[in-house]
ROGUDO-950324 format. One line per 3 residues: number of its first residue (from 1); their letters; for each residue x, y, z of N, C-alpha, C, CB. Coordinates in Angstrom, 3 decimals. Glycine has a CB too. Example, Ala and Ser with C-alpha at 12.3 -4.5 7.8 and 13.67 -1.06 7.14 Angstrom:
1) as) 13.190:-5.690:7.800:12.300:-4.500:7.800:13.200:-3.300:7.800:11.308:-4.473:9.046  12.850:-2.250:7.080:13.670:-1.060:7.140:12.900:0.030:7.870:14.084:-0.598:5.725;
//
This chain:
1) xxx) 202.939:98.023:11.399:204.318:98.177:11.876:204.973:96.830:12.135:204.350:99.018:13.149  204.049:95.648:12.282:204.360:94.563:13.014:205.146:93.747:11.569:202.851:93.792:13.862  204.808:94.520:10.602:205.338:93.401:9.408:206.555:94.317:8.834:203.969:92.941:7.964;
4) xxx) 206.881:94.861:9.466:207.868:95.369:8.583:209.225:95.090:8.976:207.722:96.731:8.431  210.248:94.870:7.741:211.377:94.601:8.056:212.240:95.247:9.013:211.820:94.569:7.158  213.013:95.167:9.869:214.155:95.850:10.842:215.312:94.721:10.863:213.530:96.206:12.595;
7) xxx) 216.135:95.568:11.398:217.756:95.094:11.749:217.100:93.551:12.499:218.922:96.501:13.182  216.920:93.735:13.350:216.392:92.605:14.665:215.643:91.663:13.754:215.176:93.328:16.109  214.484:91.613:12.822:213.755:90.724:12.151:214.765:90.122:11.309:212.595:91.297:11.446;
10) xxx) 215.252:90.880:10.345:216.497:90.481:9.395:217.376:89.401:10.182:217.510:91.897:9.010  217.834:89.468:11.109:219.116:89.210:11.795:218.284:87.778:12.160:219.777:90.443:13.182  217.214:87.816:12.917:216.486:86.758:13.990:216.067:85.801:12.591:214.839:87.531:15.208;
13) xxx) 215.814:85.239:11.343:215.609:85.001:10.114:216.826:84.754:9.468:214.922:85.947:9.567  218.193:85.489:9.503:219.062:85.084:9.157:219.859:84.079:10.097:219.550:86.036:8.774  219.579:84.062:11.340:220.183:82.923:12.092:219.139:81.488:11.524:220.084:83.309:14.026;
16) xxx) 217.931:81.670:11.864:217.147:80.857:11.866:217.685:79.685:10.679:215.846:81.571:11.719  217.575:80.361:9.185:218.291:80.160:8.320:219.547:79.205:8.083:218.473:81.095:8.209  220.360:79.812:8.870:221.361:79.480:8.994:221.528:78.124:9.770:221.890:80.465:9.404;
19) xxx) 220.801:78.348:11.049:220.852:76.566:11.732:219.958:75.604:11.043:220.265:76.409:13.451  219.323:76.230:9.782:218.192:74.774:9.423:219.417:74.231:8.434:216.161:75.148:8.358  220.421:75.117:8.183:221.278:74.481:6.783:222.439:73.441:7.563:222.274:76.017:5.654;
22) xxx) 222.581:74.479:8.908:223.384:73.596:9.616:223.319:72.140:10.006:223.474:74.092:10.523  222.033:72.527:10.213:221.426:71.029:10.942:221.509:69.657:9.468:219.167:71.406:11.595  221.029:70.485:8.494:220.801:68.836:7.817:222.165:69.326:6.738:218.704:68.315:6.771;
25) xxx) 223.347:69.864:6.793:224.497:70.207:6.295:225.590:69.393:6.904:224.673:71.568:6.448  225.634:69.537:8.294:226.585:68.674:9.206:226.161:67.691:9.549:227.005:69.131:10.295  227.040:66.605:8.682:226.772:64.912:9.562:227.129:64.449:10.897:227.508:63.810:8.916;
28) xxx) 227.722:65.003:11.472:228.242:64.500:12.975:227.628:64.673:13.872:229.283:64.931:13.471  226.653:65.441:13.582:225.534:65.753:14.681:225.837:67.112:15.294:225.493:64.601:15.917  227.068:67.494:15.418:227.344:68.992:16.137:226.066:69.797:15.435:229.142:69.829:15.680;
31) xxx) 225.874:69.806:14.370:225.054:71.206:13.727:223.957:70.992:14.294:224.800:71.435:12.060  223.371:69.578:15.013:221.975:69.829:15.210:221.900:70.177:16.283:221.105:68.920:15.015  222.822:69.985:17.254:222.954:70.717:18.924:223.405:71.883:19.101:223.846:70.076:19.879;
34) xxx) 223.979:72.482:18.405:224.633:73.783:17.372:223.050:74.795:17.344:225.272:73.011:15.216  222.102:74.096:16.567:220.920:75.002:16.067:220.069:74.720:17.495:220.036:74.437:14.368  220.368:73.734:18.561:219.624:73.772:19.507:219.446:75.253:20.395:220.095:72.706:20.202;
37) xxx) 220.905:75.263:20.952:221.479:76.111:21.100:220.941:77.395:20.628:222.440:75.786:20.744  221.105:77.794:19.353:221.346:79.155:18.781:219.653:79.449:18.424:222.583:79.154:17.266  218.692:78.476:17.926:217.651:78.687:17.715:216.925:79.815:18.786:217.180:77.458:17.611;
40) xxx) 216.893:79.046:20.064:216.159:80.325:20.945:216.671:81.278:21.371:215.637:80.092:22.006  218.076:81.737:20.770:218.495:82.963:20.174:217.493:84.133:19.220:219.550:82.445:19.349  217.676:83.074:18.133:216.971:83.777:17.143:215.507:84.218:17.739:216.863:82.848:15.839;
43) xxx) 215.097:83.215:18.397:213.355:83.474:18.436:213.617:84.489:19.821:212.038:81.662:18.778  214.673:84.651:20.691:214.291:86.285:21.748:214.657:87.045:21.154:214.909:86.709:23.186  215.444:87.171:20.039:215.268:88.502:19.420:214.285:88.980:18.808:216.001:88.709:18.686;
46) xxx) 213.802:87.739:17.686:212.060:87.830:17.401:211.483:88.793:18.226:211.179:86.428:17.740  211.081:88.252:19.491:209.805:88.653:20.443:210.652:90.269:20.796:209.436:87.276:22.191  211.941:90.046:20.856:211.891:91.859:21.650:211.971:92.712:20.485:213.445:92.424:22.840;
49) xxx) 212.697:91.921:18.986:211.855:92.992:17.575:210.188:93.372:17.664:211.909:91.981:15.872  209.469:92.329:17.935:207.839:92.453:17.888:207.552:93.433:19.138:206.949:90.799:18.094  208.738:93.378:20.785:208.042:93.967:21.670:208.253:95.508:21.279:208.462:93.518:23.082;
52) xxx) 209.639:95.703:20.817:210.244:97.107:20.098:208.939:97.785:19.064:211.855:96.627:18.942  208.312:97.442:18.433:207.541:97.490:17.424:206.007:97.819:18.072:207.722:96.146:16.605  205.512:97.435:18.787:204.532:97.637:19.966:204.992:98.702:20.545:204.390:96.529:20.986;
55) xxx) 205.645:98.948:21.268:206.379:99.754:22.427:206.547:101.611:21.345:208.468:98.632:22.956  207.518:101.414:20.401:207.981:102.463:19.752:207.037:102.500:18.627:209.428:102.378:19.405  206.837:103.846:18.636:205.966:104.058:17.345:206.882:104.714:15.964:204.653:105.214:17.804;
58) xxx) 208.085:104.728:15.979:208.444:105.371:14.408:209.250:104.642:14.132:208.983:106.811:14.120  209.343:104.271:12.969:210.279:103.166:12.153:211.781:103.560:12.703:210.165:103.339:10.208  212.015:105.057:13.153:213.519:105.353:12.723:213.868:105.549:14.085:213.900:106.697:11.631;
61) xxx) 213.538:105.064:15.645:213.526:105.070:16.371:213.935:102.912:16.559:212.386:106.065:16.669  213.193:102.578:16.182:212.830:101.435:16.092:214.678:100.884:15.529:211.279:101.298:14.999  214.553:101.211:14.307:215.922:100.953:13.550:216.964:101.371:14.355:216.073:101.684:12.196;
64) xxx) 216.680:103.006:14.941:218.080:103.148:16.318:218.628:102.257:17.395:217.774:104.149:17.290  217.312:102.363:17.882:217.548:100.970:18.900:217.886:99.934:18.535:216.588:100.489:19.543  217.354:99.060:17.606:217.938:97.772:17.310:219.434:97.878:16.576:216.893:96.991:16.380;
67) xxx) 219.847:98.870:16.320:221.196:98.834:15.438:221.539:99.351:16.558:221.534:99.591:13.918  221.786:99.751:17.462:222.582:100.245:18.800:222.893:99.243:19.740:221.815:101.262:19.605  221.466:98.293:20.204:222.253:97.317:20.651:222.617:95.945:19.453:221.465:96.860:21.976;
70) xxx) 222.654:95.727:18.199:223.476:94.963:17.847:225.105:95.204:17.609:222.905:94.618:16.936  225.378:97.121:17.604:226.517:97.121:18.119:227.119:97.182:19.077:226.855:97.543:17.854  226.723:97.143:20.456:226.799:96.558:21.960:226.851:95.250:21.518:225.516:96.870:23.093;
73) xxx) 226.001:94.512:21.530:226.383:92.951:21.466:227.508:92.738:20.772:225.369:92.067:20.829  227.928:93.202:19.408:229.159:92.669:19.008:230.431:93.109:19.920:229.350:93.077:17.578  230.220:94.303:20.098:231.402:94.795:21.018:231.740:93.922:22.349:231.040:96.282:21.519;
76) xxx) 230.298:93.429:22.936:231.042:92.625:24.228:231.449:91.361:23.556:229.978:92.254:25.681  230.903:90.448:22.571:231.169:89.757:22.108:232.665:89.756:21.827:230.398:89.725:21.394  233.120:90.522:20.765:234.185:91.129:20.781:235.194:91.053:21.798:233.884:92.137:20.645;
79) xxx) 234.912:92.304:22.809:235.969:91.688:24.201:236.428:90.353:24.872:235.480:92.101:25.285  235.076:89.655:24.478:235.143:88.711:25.252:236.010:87.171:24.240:233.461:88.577:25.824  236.696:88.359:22.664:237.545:87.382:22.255:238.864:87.855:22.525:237.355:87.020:20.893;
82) xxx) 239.201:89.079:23.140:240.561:89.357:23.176:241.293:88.305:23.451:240.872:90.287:24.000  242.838:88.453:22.470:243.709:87.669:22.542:245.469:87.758:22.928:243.432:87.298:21.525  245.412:87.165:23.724:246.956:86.925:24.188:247.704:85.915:23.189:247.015:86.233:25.796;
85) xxx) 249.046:86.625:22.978:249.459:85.410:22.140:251.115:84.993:22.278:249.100:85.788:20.517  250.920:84.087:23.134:252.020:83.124:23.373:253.246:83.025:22.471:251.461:81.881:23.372  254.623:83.712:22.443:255.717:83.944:21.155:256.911:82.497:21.931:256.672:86.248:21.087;
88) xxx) 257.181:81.494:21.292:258.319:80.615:21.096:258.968:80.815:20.152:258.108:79.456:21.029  260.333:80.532:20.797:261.342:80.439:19.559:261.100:79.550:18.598:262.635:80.129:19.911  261.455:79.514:17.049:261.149:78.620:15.936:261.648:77.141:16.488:261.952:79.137:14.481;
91) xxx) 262.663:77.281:17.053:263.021:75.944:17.899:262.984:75.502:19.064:263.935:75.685:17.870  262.099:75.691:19.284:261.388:75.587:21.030:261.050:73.822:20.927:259.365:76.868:21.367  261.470:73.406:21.762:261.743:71.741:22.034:260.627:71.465:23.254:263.641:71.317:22.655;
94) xxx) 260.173:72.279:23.646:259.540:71.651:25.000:258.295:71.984:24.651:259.988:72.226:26.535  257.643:70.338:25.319:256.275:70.007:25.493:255.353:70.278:26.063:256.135:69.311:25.678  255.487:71.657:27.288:255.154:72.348:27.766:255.414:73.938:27.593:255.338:71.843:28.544;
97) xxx) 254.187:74.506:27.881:254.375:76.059:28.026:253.603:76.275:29.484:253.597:77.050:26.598  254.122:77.216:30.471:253.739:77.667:31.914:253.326:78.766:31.649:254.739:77.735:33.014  252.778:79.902:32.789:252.839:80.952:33.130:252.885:80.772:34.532:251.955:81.687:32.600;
100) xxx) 253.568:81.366:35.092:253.542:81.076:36.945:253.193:82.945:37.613:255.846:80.266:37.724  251.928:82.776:37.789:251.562:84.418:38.765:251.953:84.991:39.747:250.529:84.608:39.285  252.290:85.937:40.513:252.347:86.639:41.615:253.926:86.386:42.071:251.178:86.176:42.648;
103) xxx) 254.719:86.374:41.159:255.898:86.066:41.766:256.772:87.425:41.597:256.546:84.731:41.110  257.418:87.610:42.941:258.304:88.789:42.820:259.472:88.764:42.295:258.538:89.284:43.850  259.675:89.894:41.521:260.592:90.138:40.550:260.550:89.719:39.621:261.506:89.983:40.720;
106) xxx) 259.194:88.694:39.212:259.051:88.120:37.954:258.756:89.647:36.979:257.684:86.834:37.992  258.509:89.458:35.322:258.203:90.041:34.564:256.948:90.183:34.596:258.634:89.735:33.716  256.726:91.694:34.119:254.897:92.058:34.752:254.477:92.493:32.765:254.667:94.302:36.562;
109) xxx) 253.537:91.100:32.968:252.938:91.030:31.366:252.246:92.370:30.751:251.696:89.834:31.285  251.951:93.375:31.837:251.479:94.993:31.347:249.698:94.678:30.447:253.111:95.822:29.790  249.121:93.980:30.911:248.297:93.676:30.576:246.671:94.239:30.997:248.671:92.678:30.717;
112) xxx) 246.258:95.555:30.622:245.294:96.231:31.172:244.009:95.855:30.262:245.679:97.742:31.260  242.477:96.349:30.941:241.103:96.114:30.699:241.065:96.341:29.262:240.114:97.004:31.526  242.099:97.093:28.453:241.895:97.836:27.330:242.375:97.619:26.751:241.913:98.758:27.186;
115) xxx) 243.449:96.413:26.300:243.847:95.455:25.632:243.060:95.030:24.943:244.279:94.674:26.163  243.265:94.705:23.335:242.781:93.566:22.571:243.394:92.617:22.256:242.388:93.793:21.634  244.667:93.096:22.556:245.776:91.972:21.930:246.721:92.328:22.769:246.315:92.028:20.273;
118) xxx) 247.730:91.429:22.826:249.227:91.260:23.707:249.717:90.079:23.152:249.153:91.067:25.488  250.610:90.098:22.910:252.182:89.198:22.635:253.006:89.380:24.197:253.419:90.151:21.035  252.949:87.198:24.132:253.857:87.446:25.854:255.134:86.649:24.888:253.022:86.225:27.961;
121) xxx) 256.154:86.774:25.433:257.365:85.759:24.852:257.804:85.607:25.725:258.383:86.029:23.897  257.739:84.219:25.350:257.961:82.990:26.759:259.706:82.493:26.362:256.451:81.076:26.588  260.301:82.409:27.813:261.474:81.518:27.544:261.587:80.459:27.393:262.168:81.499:28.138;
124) xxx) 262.993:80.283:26.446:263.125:78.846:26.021:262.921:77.932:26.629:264.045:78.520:25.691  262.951:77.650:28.199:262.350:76.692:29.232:261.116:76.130:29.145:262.287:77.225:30.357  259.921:77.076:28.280:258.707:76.844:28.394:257.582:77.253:29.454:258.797:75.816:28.327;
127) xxx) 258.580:77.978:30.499:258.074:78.591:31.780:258.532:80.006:32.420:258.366:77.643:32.742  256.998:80.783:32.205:257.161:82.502:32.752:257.147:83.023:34.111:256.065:83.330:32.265  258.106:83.524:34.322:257.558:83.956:36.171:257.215:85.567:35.693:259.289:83.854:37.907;
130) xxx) 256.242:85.813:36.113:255.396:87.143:36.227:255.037:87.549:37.496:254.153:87.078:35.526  255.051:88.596:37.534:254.282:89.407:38.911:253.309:90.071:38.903:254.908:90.294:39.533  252.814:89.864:37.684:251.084:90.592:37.624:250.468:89.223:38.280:250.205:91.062:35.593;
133) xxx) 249.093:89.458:38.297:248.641:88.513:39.158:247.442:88.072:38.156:248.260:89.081:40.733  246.727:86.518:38.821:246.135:85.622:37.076:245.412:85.749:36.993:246.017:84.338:36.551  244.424:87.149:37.418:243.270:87.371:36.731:244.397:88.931:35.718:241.511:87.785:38.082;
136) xxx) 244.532:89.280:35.555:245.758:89.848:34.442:245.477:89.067:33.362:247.470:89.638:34.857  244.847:88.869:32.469:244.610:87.782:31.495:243.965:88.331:30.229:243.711:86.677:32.110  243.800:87.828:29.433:242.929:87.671:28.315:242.205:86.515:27.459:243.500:88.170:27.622;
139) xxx) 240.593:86.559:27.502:240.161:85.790:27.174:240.694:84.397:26.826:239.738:86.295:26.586  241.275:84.715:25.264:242.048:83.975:24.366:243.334:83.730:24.376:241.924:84.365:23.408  243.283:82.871:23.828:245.650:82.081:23.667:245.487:81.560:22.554:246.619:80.363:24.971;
142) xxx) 246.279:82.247:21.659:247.159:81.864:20.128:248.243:81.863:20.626:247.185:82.870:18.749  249.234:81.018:19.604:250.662:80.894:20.342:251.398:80.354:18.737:250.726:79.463:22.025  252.560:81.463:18.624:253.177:81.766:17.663:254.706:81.425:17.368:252.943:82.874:17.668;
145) xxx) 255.411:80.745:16.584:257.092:80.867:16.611:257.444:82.098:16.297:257.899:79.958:15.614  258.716:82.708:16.918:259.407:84.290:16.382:259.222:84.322:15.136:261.039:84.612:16.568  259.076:83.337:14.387:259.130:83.583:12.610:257.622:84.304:12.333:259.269:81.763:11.511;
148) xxx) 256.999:84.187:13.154:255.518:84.331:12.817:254.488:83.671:12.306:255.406:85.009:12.247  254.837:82.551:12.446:253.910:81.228:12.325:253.179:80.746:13.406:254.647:80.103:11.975  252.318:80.559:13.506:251.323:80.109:14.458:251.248:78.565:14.280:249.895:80.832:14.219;
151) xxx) 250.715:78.591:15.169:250.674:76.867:15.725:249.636:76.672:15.978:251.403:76.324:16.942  248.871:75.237:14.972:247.819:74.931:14.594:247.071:75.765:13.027:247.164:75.102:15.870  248.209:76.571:12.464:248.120:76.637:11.209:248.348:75.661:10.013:248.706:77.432:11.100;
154) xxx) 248.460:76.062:9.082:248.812:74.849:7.245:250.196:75.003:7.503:248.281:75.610:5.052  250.802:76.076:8.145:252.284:76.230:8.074:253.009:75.234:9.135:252.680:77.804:8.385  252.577:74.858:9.762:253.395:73.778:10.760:252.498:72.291:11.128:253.711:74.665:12.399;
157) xxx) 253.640:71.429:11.513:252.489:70.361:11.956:252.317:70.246:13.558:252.896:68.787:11.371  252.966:71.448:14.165:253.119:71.496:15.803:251.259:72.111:16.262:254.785:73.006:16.380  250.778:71.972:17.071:249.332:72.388:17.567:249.726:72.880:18.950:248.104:71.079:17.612;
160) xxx) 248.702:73.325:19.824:249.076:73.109:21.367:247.187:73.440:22.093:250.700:74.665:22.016  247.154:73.135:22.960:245.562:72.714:23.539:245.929:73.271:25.145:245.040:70.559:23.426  245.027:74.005:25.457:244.901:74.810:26.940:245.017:73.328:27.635:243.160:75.919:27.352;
163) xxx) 246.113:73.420:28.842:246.095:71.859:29.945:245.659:72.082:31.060:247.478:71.119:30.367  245.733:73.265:31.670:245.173:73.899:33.078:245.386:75.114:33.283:245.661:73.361:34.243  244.615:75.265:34.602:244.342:76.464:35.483:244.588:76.272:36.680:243.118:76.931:35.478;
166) xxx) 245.845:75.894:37.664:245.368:75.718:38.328:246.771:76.584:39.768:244.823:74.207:38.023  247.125:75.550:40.840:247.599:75.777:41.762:248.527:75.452:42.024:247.157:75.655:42.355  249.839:75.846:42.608:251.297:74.850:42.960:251.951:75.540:43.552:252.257:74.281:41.874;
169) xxx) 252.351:74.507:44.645:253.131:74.886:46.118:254.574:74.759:45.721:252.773:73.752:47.545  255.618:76.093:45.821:256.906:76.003:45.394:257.540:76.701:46.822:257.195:76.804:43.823  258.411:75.683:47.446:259.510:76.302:49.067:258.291:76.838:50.104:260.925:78.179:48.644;
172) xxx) 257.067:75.952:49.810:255.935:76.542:50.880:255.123:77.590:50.427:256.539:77.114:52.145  255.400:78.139:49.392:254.609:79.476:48.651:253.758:78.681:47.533:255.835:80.813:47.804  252.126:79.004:47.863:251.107:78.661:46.594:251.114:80.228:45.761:249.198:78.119:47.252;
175) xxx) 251.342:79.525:44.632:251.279:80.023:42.995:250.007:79.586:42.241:252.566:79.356:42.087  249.760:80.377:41.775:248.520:80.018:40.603:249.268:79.681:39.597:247.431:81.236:40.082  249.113:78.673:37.803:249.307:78.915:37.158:248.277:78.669:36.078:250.218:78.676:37.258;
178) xxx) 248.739:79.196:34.734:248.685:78.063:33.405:249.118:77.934:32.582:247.979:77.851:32.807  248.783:76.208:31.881:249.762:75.868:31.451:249.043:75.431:30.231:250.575:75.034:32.258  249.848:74.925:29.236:249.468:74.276:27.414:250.239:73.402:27.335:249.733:75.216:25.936;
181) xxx) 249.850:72.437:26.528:250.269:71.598:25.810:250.603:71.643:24.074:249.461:70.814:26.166  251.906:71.473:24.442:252.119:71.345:22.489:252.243:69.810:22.544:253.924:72.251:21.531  252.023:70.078:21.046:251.827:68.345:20.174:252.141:68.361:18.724:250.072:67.679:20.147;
184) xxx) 252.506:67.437:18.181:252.907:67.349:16.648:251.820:66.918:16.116:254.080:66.438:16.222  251.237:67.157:15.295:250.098:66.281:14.377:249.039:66.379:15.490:250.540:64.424:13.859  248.305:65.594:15.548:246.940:65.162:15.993:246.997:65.868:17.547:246.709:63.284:15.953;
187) xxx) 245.849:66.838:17.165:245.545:67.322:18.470:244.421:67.468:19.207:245.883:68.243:18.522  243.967:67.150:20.223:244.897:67.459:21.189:244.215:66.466:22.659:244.970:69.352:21.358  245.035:65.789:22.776:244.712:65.032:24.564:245.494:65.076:25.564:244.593:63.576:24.702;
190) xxx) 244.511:65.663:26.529:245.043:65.558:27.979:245.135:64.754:28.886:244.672:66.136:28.555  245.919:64.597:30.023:245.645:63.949:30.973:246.373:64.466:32.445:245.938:62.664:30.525  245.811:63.535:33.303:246.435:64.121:34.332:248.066:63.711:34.361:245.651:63.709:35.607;
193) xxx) 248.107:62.875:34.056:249.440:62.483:34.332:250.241:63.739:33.243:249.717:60.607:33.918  249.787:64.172:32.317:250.189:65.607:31.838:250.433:66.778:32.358:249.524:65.978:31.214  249.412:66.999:33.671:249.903:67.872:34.576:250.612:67.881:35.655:249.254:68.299:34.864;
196) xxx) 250.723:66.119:35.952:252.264:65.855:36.497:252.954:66.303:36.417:252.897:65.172:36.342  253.424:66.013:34.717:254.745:66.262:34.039:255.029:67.794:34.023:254.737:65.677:32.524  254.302:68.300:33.863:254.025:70.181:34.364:254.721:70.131:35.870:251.826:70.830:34.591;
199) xxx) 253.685:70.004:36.569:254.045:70.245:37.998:255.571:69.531:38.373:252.777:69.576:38.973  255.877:68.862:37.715:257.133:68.173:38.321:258.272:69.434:37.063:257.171:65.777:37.966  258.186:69.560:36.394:258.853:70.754:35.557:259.271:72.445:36.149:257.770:70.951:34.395;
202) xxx) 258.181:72.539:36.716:257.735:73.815:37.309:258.959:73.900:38.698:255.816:73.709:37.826  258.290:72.703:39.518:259.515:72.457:40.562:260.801:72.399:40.497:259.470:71.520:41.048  261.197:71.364:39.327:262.556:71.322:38.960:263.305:73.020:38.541:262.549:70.208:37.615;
205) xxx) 262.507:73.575:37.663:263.272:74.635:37.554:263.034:76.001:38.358:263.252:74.842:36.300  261.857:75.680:39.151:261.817:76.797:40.581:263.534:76.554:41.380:260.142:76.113:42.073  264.216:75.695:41.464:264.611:74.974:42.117:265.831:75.569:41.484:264.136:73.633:42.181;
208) xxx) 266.385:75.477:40.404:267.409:76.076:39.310:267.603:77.444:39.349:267.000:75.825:37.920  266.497:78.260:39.452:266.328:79.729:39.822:266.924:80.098:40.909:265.059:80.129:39.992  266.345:79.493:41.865:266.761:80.115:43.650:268.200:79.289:43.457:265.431:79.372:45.491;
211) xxx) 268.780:78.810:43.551:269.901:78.643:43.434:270.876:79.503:42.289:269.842:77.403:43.330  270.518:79.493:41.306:271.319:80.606:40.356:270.943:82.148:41.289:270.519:80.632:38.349  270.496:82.179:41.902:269.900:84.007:42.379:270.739:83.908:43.600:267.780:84.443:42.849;
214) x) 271.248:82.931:44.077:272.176:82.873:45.280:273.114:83.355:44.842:272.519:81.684:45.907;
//
């Protein structure tokens, strides 16, 4: 029983595979820390194919189980790529994109456990006030012009790179936010003085709001 092919042997052999090509395929070195990584992957699936195989005595029991949880694993895998995706206008000028949480009367992103996808469209400012609160989220951020071009595609030379997670005090009230960075060409570097320029943005037009709402 111990030699016979299954889902789990196949799979634990096809990674294996795969990082030896990686390793002497990629010059930069990523592939060989890459197969570091993923190798003792391959080899615990090994041992719980061999413990499955010991344990269960019929091939078609054997094959259930291992094809049951490799579709569990993809599925959380899966969830755990859901994606949110950030909509700008084709002419969106600003170097920043926000989301600002828990704010009343902001727009509530409708964003439940059972989501795979959501489209937020952000205003031309570059900054959202919402009232869902920032665990409301999804994994992932793609971020798109209304035309339907994405950014960091062949179709544009604009990119944008996650800048934070973090906190900001507006008229005495702490806000969670986050925020991105767009860039033309070469992407993507941060800095703090980047989330300056955020935080000093955020204020300025908190500031524009409560006064227009007067």
């Amino acid at each position: 029983m111990n030699k016979r092919i299954t889902p789990f042997s196949i799979l634990a052999i096809a990674i294996g595979i795969y990082c030896i090509y990686v390793m002497f395929a990629d010059e930069t070195g990523w592939g060989f820390i890459f197969s570091l990584i993923v190798i003792p992957i391959a080899l615990v699936i090994w041992f719980v194919d061999v413990g499955l195989k010991r344990w269960l005595k019929t091939r078609k029991k054997i094959f259930g189980i291992e094809i049951l949880l490799i579709v569990i694993g993809i599925g959380i895998y899966q969830y755990g790529e859901r994606i949110k995706t950030l909509e700008i206008e084709s002419d969106f000028d600003k170097q920043y994109v926000s989301i600002i949480y828990g704010v009343e009367n902001g727009k509530d992103l409708e964003i439940s456990k059972l989501d795979w996808n959501k489209t937020i469209k952000i205003p031309n400012n570059g900054i959202l006030y919402t009232s869902s609160e920032f665990d409301e989220n999804l994994p992932r951020t793609k971020m798109k012009f209304d035309s339907g071009i994405y950014l960091g595609s062949e179709n544009t030379d604009r990119k944008f790179t996650d800048l934070t997670e973090s906190e900001i005090e507006l008229n005495g009230v702490k806000y969670k936010y986050r925020a991105w960075k767009l860039v033309n060409g070469f992407c993507c570097m941060t800095s703090t003085e980047d989330i300056e320029k955020v935080e000093s943005e955020l204020k300025s037009e908190w500031q524009k709001v409560k006064k227009a709402s007067r």
